[in-house]
C-alpha positions as CSV (number, residue, x, y, z in Angstrom):
1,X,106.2,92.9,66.1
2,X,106.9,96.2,68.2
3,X,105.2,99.2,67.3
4,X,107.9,101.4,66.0
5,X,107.5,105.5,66.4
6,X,108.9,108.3,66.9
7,X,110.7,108.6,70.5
8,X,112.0,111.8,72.2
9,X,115.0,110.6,75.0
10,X,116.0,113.5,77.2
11,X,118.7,112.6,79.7
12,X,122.2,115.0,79.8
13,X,124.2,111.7,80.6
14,X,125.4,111.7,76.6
15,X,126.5,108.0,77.4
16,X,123.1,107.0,78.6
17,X,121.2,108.8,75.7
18,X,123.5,107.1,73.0
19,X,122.6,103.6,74.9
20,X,118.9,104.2,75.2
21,X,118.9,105.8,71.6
22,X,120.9,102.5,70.4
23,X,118.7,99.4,71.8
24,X,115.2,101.6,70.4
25,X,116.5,102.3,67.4
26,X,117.4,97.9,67.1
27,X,113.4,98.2,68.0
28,X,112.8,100.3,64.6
29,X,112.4,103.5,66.6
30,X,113.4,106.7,65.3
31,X,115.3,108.6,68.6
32,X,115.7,112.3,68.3
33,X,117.9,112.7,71.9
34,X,118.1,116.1,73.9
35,X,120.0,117.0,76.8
36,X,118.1,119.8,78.7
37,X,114.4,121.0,80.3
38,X,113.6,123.5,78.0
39,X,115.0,121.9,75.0
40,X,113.1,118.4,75.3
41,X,109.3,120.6,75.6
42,X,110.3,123.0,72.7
43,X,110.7,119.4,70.4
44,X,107.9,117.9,72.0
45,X,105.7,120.8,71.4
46,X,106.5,121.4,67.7
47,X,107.3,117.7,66.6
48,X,105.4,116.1,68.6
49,X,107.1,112.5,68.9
50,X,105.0,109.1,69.7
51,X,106.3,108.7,73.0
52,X,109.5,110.5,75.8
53,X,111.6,108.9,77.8
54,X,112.1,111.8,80.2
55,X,114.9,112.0,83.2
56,X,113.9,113.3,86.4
57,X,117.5,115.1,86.7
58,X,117.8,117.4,83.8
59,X,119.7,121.2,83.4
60,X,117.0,124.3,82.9
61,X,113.4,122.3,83.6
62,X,113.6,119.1,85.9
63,X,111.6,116.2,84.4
64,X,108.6,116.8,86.7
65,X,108.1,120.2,84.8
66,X,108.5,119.2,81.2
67,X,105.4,116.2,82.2
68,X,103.5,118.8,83.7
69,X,104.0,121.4,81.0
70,X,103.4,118.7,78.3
71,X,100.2,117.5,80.3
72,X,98.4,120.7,80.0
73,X,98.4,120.3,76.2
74,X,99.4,117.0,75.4
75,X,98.8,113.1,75.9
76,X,101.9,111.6,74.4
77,X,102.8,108.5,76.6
78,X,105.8,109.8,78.8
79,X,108.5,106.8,80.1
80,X,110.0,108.5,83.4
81,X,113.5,107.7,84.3
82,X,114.9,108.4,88.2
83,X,118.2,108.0,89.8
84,X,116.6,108.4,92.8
85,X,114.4,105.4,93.1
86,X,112.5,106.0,96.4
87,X,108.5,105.7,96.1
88,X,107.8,109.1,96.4
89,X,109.8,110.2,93.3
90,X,108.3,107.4,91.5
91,X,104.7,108.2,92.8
92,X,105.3,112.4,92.1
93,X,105.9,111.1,88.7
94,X,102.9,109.0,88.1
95,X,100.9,112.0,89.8
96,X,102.7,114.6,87.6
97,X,100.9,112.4,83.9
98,X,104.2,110.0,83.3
99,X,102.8,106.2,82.3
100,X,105.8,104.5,83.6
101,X,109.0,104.6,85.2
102,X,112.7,103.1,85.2
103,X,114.8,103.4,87.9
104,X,118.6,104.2,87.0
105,X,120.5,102.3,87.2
106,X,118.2,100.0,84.3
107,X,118.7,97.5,81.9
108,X,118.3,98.9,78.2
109,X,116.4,96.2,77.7
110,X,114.0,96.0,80.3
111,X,113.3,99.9,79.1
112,X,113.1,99.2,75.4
113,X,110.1,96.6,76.2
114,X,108.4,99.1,78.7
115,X,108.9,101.6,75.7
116,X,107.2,98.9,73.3
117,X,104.3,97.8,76.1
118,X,103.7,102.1,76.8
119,X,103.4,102.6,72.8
120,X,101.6,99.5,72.6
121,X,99.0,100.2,75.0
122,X,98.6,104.3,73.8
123,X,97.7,102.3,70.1
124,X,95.0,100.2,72.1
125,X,96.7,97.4,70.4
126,X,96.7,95.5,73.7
127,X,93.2,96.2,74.8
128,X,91.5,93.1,76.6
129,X,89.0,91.6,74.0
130,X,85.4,92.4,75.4
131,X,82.4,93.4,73.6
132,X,82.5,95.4,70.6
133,X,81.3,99.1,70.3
134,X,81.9,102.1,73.3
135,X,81.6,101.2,76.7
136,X,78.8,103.6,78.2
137,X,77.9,104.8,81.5
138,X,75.3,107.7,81.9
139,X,77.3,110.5,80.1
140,X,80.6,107.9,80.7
141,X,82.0,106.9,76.6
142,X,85.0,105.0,76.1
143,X,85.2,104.1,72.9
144,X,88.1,101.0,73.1
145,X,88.8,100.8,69.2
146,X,88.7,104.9,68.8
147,X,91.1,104.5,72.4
148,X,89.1,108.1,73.0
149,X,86.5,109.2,76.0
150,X,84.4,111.5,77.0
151,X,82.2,112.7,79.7
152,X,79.5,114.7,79.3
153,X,80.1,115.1,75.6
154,X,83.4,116.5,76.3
155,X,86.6,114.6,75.4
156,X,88.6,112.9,78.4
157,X,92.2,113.5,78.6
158,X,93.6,110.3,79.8
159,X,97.1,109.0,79.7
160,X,97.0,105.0,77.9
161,X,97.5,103.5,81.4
162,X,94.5,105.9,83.0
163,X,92.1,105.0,79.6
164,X,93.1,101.2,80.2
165,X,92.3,101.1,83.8
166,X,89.1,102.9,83.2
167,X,88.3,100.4,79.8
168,X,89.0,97.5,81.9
169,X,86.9,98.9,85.2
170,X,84.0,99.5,83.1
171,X,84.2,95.9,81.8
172,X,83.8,94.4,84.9
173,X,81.3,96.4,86.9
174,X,80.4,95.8,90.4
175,X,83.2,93.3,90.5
176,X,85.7,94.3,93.5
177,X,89.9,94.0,92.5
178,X,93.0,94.3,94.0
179,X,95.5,96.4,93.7
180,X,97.6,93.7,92.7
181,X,94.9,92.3,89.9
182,X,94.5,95.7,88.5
183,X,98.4,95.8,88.1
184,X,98.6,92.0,86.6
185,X,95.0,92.5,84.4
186,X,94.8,95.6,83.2
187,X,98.8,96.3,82.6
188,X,100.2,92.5,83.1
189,X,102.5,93.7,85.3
190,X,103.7,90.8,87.7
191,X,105.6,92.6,89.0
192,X,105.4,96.6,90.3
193,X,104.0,98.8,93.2
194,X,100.7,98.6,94.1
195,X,100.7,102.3,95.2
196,X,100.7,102.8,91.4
197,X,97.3,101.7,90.8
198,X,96.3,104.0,94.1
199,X,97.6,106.7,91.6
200,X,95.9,106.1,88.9
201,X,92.6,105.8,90.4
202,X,93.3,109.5,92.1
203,X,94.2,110.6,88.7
204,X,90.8,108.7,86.8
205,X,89.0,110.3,90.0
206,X,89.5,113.7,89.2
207,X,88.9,113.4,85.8
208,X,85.3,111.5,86.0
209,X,83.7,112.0,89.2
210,X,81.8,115.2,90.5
211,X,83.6,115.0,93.7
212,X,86.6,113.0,93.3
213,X,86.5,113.2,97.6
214,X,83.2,111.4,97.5
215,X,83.7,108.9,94.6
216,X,80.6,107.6,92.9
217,X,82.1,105.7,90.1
218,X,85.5,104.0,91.1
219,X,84.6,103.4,95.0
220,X,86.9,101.9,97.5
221,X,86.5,98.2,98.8
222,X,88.0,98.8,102.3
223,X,90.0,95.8,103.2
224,X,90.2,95.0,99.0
225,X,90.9,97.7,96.5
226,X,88.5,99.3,93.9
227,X,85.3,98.1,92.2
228,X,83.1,100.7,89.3
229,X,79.9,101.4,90.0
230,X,77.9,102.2,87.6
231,X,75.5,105.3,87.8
232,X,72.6,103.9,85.5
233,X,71.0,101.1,86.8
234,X,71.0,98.4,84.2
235,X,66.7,97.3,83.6
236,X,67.3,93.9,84.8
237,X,68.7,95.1,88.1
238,X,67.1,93.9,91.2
239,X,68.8,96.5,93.5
């Protein structure tokens, strides 16, 4: 059963918005649609909805500014759309706090499943099954069932694909991945750019490590991807 909420669609194509709004709403959604920058973070900001779908293109505030503006408050899940489609506007958009993207021109379908897997995953109601109780890490928390961290005692602001990447690296410590595992495993995408998961990690980077430069935690397999390393020695370690 999909996860029905409250979704925010800002696009200023009215025939887009009325299509997107349509195909969520058969999903149990209820759509509130705007059609400008400044409008879509003044809803946001005092109704705060369950998820955005956010164009890159829009009058008054591009989309890259309403993610960043919402970011510094906010951790509603944020569904990009571009008409541009090139990696770098996809990647500026991963980097700017948005959880996924659609490239125009989309299927309403395809984005009314990645709106149900984004809301989905925010809920931890896809959360790999692994042992109960907080995953811990020195002053690392992530409580899976709570979906909440912290560091040091102080909340973590994480975006659901950031918190799942983290859940699922602190799972499997030690244990090297691809950037094509990470993307299947932790968001079971078969399908994607890899050079999202490279995002990700940068973003998880600055958020956890003391120099995200000279990573500690989430290292670098050269020739492989990532692998966590955990800062506490567990008792029965050799090493």
């Amino acid at each position: 059963m999909s996860p029905a909420g409250r979704v925010l669609v800002v696009d200023d194509d009215p025939t887009v918005a009325e299509v997107v709004a349509r195909y969520l709403a058969r999903d149990g959604h209820e759509v509130i649609c705007v059609a400008d920058g400044p409008a879509a973070l003044r809803r946001a900001l005092d109704h705060p909805p369950d998820l955005v779908v956010l164009d890159l293109m829009l009058p008054g505030m591009d989309g890259l500014e309403v993610c960043r503006r919402l970011r510094e408050t906010s951790a509603v899940p944020i569904v990009m759309l571009t008409a541009l489609g090139t990696e770098t506007d996809r990647l500026v958009g991963l980097e700017t706090g948005a959880d996924d993207y659609v490239t125009k021109p989309f299927s309403p379908r395809e984005l009314a499943l990645r709106v149900r897997s984004v809301l989905r995953r925010a809920r931890g109601a896809l959360v790999p099954a692994g042992p109960s109780g907080p995953l811990r890490d020195g002053g690392l928390v992530v409580d899976v069932g709570a979906h909440e961290a912290g560091l040091n005692g102080a909340r973590l602001a994480l975006t659901s694909r950031e918190f799942d990447l983290l859940a699922f690296l602190l799972r499997h410590p030690r244990q090297a991945f691809t950037r094509d595992e990470l993307l299947e495993r932790v968001w079971d995408w078969t399908f994607g750019d890899s050079s999202t998961v490279t995002v990700h990690v940068r973003r998880l980077r600055e958020k956890i490590e003391d120099d995200p430069t000279a990573p500690r935690r989430i290292v670098t397999v050269w020739g492989v991807g990532y692998r966590y390393e955990p800062v506490e020695k567990a008792t029965n370690d050799p090493l």
